[in-house]
KEFIMI-469754 format. One record per residue (C-alpha): residue in one letter; residue number from 1; x, y negated, z. Coordinates in steps of 0.05 Angstrom, whole numbers. Each point is the difference from the previous one (the first is absolute). Layout:
(pt 'A', NUM, (X, Y, Z))
...
This chain:
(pt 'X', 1, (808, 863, -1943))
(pt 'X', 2, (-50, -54, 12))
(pt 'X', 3, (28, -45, 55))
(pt 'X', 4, (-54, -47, -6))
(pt 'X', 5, (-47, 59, 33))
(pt 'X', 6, (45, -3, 54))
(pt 'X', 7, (-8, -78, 25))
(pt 'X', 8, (-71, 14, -9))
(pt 'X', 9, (-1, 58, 46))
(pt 'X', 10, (42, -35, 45))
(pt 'X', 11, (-32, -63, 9))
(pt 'X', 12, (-62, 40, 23))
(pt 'X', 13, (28, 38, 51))
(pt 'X', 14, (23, -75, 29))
(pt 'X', 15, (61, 7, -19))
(pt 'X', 16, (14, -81, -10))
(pt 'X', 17, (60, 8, -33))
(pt 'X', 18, (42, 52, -55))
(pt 'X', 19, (49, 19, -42))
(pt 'X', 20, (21, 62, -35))
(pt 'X', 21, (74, 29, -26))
(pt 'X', 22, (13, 44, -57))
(pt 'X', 23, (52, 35, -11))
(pt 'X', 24, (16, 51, -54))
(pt 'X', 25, (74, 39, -28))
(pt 'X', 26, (18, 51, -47))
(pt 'X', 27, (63, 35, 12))
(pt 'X', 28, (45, 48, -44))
(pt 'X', 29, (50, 22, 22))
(pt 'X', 30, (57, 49, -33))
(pt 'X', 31, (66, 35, 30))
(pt 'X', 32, (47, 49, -26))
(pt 'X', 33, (47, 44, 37))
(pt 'X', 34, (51, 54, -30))
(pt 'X', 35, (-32, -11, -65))
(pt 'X', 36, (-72, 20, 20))
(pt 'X', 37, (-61, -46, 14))
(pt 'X', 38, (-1, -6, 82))
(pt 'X', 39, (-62, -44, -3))
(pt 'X', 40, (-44, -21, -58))
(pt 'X', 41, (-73, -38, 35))
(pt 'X', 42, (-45, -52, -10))
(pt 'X', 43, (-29, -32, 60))
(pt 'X', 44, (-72, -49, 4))
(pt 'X', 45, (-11, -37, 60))
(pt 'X', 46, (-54, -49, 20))
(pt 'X', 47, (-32, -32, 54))
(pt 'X', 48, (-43, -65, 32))
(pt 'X', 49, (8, -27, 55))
(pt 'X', 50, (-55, -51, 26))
(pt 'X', 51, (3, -53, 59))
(pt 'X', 52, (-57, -34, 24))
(pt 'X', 53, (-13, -50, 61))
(pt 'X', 54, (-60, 0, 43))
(pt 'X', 55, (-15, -41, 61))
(pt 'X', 56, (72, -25, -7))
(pt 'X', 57, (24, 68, 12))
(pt 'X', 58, (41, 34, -60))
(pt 'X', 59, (-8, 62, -27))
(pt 'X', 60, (36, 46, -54))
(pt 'X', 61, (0, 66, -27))
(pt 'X', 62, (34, 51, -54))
(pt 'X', 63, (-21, 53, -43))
(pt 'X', 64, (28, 33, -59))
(pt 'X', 65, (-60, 38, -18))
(pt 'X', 66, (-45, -39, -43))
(pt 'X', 67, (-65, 14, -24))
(pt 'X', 68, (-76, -18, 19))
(pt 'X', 69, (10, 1, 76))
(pt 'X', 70, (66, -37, -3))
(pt 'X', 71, (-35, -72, 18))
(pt 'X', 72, (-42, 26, 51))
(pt 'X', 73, (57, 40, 29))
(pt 'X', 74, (38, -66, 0))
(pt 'X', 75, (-50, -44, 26))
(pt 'X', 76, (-12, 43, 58))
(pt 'X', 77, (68, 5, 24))
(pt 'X', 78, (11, -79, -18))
(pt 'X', 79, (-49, -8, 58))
(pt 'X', 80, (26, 52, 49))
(pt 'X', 81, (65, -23, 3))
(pt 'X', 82, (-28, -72, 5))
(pt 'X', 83, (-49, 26, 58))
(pt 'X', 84, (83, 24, 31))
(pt 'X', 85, (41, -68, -15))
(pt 'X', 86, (21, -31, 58))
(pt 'X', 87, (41, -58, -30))
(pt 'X', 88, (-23, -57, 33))
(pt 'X', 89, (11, -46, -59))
(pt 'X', 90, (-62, -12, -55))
(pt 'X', 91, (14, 37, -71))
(pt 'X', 92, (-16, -19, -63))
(pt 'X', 93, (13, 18, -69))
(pt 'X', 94, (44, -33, -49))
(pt 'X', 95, (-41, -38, -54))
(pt 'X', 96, (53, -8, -51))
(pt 'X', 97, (63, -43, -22))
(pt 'X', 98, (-13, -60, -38))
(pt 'X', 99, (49, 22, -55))
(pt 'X', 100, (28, 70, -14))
(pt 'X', 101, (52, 10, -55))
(pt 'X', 102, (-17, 57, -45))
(pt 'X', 103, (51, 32, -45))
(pt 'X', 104, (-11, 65, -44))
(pt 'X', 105, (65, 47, 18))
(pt 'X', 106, (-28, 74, -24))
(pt 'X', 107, (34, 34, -55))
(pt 'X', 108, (-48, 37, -50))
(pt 'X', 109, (57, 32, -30))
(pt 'X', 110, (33, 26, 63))
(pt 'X', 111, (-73, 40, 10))
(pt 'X', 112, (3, 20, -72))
(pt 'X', 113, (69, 39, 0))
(pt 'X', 114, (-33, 77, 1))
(pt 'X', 115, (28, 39, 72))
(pt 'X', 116, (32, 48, -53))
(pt 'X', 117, (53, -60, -26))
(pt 'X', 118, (10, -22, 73))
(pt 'X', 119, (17, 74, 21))
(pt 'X', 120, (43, 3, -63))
(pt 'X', 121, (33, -61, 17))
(pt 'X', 122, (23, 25, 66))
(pt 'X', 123, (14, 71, -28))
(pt 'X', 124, (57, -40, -45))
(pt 'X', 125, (32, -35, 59))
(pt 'X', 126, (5, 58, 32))
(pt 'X', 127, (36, 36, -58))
(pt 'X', 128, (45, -65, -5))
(pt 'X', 129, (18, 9, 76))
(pt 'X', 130, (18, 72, -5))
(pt 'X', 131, (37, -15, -57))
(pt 'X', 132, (35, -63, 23))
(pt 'X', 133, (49, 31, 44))
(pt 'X', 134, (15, 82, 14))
(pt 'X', 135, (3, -19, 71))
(pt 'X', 136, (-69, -9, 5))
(pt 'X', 137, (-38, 64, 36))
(pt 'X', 138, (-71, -27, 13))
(pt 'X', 139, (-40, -53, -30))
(pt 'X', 140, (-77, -23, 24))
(pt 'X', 141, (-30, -56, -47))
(pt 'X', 142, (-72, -33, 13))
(pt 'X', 143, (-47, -34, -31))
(pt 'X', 144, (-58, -51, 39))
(pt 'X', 145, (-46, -43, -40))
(pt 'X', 146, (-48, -33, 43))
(pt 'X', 147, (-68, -39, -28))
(pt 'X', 148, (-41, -38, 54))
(pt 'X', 149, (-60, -50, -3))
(pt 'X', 150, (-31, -32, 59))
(pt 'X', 151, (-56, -46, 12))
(pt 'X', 152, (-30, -48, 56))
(pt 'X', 153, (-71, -16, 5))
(pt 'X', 154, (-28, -50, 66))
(pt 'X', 155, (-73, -17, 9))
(pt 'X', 156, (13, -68, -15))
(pt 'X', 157, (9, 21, -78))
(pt 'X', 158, (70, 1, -2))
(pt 'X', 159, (22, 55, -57))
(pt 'X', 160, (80, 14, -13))
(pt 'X', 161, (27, 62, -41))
(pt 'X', 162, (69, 16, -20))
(pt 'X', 163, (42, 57, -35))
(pt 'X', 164, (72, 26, 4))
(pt 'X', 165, (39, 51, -20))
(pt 'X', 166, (75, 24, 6))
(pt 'X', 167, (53, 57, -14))
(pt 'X', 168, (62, 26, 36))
(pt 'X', 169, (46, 41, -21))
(pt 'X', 170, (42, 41, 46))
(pt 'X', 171, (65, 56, -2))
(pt 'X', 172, (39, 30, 57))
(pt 'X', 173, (57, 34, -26))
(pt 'X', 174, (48, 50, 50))
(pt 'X', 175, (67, 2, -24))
(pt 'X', 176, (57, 54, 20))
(pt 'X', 177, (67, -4, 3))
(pt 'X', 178, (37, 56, 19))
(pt 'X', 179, (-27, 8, 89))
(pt 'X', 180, (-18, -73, -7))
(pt 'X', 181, (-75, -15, -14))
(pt 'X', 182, (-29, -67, -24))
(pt 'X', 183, (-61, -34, -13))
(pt 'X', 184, (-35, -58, -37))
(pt 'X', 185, (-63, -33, -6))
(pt 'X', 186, (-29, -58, -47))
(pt 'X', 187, (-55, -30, -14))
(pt 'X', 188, (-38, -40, -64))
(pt 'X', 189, (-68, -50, 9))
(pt 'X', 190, (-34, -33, -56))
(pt 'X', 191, (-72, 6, -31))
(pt 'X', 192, (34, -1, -74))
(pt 'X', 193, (25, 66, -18))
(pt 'X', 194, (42, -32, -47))
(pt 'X', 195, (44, -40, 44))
(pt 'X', 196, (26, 72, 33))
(pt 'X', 197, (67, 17, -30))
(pt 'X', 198, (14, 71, 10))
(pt 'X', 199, (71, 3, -18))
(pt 'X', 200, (24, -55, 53))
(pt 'X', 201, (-52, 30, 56))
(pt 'X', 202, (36, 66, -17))
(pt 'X', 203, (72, -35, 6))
(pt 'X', 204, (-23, -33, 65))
(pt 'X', 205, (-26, 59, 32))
(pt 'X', 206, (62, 55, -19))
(pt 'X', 207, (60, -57, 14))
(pt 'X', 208, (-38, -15, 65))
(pt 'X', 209, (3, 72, 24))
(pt 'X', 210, (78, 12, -36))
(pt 'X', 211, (34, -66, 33))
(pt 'X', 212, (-14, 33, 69))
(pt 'X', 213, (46, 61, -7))
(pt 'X', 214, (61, -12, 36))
(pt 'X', 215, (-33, -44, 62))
(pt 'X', 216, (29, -1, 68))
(pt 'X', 217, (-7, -41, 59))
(pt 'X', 218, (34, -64, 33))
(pt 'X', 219, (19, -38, 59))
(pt 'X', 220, (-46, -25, 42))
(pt 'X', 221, (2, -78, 2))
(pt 'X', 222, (-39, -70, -30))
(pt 'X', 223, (3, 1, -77))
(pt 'X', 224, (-23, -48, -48))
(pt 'X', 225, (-59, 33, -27))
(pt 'X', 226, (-36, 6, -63))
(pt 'X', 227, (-70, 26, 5))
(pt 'X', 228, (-31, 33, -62))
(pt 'X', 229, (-68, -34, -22))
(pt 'X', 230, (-43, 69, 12))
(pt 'X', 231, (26, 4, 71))
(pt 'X', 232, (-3, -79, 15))
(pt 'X', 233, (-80, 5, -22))
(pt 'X', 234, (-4, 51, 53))
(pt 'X', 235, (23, -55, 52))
(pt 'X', 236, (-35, -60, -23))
(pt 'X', 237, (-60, 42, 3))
(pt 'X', 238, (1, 7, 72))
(pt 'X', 239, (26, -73, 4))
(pt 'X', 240, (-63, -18, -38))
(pt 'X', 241, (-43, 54, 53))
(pt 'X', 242, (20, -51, 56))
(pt 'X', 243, (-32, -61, -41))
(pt 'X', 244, (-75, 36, 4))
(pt 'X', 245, (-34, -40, 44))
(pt 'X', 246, (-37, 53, 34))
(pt 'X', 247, (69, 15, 24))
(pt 'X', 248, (20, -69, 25))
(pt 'X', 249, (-61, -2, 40))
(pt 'X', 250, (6, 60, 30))
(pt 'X', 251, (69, -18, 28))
(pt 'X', 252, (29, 55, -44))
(pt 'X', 253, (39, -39, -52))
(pt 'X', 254, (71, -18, -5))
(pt 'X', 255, (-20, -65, -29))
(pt 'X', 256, (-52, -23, 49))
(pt 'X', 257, (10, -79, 10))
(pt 'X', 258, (56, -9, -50))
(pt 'X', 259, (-48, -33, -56))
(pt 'X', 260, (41, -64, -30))
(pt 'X', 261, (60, 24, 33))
(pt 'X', 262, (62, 34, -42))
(pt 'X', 263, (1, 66, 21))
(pt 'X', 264, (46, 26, -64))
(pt 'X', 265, (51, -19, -46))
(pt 'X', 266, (-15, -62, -51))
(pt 'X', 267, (5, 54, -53))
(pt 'X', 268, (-64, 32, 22))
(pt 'X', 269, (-58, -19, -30))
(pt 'X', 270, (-57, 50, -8))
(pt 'X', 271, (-69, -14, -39))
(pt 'X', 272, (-61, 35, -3))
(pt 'X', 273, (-22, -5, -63))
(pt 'X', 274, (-70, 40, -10))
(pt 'X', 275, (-14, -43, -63))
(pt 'X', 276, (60, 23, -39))
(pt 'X', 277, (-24, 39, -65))
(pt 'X', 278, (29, 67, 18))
(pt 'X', 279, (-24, 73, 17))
(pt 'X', 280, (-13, -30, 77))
(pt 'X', 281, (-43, -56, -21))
(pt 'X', 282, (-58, -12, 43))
(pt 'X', 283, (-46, -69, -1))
(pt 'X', 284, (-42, 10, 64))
(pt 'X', 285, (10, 43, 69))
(pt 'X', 286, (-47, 50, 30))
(pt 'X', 287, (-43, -59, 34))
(pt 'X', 288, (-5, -38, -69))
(pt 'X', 289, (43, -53, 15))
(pt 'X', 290, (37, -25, -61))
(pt 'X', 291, (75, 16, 9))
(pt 'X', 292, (59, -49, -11))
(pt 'X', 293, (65, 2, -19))
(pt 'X', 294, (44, -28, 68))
(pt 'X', 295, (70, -4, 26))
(pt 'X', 296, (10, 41, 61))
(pt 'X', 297, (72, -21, 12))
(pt 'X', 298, (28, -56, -38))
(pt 'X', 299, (77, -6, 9))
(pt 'X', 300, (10, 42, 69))
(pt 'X', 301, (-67, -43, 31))
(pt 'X', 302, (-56, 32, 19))
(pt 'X', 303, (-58, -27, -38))
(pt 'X', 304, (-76, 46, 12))
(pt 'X', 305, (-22, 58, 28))
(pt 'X', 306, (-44, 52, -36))
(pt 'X', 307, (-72, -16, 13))
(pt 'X', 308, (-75, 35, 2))
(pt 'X', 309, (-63, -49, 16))
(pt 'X', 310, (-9, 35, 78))
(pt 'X', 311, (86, -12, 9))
(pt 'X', 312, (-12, -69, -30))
(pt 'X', 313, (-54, -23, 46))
(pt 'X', 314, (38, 16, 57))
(pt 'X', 315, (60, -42, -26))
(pt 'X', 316, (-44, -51, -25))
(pt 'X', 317, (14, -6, -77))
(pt 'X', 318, (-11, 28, -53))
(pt 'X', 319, (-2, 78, -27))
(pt 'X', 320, (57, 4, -37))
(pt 'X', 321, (-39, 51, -53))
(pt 'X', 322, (37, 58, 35))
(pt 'X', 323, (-63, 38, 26))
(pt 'X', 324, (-6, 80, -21))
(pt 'X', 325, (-35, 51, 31))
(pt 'X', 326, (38, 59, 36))
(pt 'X', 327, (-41, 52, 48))
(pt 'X', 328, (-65, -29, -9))
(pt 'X', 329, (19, -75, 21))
(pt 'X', 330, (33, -55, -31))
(pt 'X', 331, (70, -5, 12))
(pt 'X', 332, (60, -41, -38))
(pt 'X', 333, (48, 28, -57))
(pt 'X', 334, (51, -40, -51))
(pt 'X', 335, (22, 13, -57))
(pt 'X', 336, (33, -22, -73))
(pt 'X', 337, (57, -27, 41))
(pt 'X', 338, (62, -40, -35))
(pt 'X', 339, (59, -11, 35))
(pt 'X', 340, (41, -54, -37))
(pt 'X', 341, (63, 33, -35))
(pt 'X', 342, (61, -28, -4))
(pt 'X', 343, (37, -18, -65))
(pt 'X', 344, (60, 35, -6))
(pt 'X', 345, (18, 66, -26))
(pt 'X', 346, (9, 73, 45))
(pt 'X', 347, (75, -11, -10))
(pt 'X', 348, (-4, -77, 23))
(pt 'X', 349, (-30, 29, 66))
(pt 'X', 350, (53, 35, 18))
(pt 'X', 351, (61, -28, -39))
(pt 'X', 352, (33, -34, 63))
(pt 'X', 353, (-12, 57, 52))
(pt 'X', 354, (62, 29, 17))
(pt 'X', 355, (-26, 67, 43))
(pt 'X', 356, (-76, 8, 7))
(pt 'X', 357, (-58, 46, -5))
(pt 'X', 358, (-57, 6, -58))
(pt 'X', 359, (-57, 35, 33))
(pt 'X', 360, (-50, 43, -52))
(pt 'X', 361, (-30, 34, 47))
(pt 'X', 362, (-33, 7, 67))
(pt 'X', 363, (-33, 54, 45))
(pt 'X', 364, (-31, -8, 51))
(pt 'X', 365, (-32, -68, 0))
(pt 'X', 366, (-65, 18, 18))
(pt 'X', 367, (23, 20, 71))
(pt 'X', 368, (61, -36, 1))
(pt 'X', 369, (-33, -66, 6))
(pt 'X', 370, (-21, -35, 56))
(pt 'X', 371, (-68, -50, -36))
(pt 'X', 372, (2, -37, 61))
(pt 'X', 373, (66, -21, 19))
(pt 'X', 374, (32, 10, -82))
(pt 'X', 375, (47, 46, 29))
(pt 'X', 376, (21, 58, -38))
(pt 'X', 377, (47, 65, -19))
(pt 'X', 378, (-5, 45, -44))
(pt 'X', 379, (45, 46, -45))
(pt 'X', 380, (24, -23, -64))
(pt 'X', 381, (48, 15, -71))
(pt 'X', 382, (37, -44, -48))
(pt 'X', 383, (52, -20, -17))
(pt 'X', 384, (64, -37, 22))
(pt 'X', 385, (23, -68, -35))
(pt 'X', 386, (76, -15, -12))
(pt 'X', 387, (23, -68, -20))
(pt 'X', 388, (-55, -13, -37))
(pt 'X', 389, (-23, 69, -30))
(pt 'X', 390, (-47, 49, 15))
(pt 'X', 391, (47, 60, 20))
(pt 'X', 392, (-9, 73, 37))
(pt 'X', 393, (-63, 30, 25))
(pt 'X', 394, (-28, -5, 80))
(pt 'X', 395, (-34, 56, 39))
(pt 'X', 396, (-5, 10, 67))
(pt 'X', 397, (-7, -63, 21))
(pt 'X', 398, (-54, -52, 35))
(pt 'X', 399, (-26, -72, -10))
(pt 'X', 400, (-20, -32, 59))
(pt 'X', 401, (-19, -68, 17))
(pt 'X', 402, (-61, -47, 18))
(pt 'X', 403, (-38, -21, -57))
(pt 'X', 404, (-13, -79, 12))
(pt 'X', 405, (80, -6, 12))
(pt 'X', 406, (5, 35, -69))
(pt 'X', 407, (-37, -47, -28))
(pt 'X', 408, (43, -55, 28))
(pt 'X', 409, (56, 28, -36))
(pt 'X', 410, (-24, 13, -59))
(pt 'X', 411, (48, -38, -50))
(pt 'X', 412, (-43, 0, -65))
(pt 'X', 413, (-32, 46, -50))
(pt 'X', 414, (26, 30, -74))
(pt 'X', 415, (-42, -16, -52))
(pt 'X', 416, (-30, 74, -17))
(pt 'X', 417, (-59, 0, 28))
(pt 'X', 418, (-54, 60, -4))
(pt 'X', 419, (-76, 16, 22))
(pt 'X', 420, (1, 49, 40))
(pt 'X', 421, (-69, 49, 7))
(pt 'X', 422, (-6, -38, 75))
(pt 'X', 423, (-14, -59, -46))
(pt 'X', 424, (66, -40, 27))
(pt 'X', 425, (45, -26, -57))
(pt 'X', 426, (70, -14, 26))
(pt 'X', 427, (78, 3, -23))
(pt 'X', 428, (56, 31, 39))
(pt 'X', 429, (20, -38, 50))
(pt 'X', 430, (64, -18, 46))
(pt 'X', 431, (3, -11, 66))
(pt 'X', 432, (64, -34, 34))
(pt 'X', 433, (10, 61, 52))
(pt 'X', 434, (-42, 71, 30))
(pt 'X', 435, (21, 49, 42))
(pt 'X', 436, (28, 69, -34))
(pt 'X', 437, (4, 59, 44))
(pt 'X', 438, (48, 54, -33))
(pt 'X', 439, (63, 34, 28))
């Protein structure tokens, strides 16, 4: 499209100020179930959305239909919603960052792999699954590739385009033993099809599912606790929620006021790192301000809060490069987070526990957690851990306990660390006691 139409039509309808977002994906995405194709589709998507001030008063607007009337269409509603604002405080839009820090992270070849080789490639791991282990009963593997570009455009000439794209591989498997039923999930990221190993993914996913036969519960009490590192990205997501500021200035955040203060273990220390040449990459926000790379918590001290330009203002500093835009308005999002791992081994963890827990999973968070207070329960499986090894199965039981005191415990990291597709890399951690609710 030609954007520069759009400033042109906008500055004559007064509109002082402008800027324009563009976003566009292409998705595939393949899954298999019993041995037949369960979904096979290839999803476009596209739209603009345009922001303009007049009179002081801003104004934005959203369409996914483009064509000849899209810039009228957009103008027009840029002004009517202007004509509603009743922020008191003057708008204005973001001219641009002095420096932005490009980096080319699309991968031709991941585009160039037919859908026919990706379908056969998940049509083998399935076979390997089935034929991994007579136990197994039911098997669903999928295939997502994802390809997205986006651009910003402002009136004041500002131009910035980038280009991503990613793949993720995933298998449930449902194994049976005898009455007892059992299930497994994993998960592979990457935008180089060649760093997926299929045998080891299949190993991961059928030993997962097998190592829970035999699980029972235990007695309810404080155990040392070993969180796995998909569950524990779960938790310092919503640890991370609390440091939007949007949230800390709407009284809403368990972290209001506690900026400089230690609010965590010294072995915390989470980064946002949007700079990092991965999959997640991104070198500007949905307002065009360049983004940084930034410590968030640096050795159990709270260091920044997540920042837009409006949240910013109010604070008086600077936007942080955190704007995006969520149901038609700018909000604040995160994201290519690295939480420091530690630099010993799984077995190092948990060599000198004597009777603990190693949580895998959890149910339940969503509801179970309390965003304001950190306070949460929720159901949960593992394992058990006896002088030093990882022993018998857990079901039936609960992990309860308030986040921010979790975090006060925690007694370091292992060094495997992984990315998960919530963009949050982090190892398994330990923490020095949690609640279990059993028998």
């Amino acid at each position: 499209m030609n954007f520069a139409k759009f400033f042109e039509l906008a500055k004559a309808k007064g509109i002082e100020e402008s800027q324009l977002s563009f976003s566009k994906s292409n998705a595939l995405s393949i899954s298999l179930f019993r041995h037949e194709i369960e979904n096979f589709s290839v999803n476009d998507s596209q739209s603009v959305i345009a922001a303009g001030v007049i009179n002081g008063k801003f104004g934005s607007c959203r369409t996914e239909k483009l064509d000849k009337d899209t810039f009228p269409f957009l103008i027009d509603n840029i002004l009517l919603a202007a004509r509603l604002n009743e922020k008191e405080e003057v708008a204005d839009i973001f001219p641009g960052s002095q420096k932005y820090h490009k980096k080319n992270v699309y991968n031709p070849k991941l585009a160039a792999v037919p859908a026919n080789e990706k379908l056969a490639l998940i049509q083998d791991i399935e076979k390997a699954i089935y034929a991994a282990d007579k136990r197994v009963c039911d098997v669903e593997v999928g295939y997502s590739e994802r390809e997205s570009e986006s651009g910003f455009y402002n009136s004041f000439g500002l131009k910035l385009k980038q280009k991503s794209n990613y793949f993720y591989i995933m298998a449930e498997v449902v194994m049976r033993e005898g009455e007892a039923t059992k299930t497994n999930y994993d998960m592979f990221l990457d935008s180089d099809l060649e760093a997926f190993d299929k045998d080891a993914f299949v190993k991961r996913v059928v030993e997962g599912a097998a190592k829970k036969f035999g699980a029972d519960s235990i007695a309810s009490k404080k155990y040392p606790t070993v969180i796995d590192r998909d569950v524990m990205a779960d938790l310092i997501d919503y640890f991370l929620s609390s440091a939007i500021a949007d949230e800390v200035q709407r009284h809403s955040s368990m972290l209001e006021g506690k900026l400089e203060q230690k609010i965590a273990s010294s072995k915390l220390t989470i980064e946002e790192k949007p700079l990092t040449k991965n999959v997640f990459f991104s070198y500007f926000d949905g307002e065009g301000v360049a983004t940084q790379n930034k410590v968030i918590v640096k050795n159990g001290v709270l260091k920044q809060y997540f920042y837009n330009r409006e949240t910013a203002k109010k604070d008086n500093v600077e936007s942080t490069g955190n704007g995006s835009w969520g149901g038609g308005k700018i909000g604040t999002s995160y994201g290519n987070i690295f939480v420091k791992p530690g630099k010993v081994s799984f077995d190092e963890l948990i060599a000198d526990i004597e009777d603990g827990v190693y949580i895998t999973e959890v149910m339940g968070l969503g509801t179970g957690m309390n965003s304001t207070s950190g306070d949460f329960s929720c159901q949960a499986e593992g394992f058990r851990i006896v002088n030093g090894k990882v022993a018998e199965p857990l079901t039936l039981i609960t992990l309860s306990g308030n986040l921010l005191k979790m975090l006060k415990d925690l007694k370091g990291f292992d060094s495997n660390a992984k990315m998960t597709l919530g963009s949050i890399s982090i190892a398994n951690a330990r923490i020095k006691s949690m609640n279990i609710g059993g028998k």
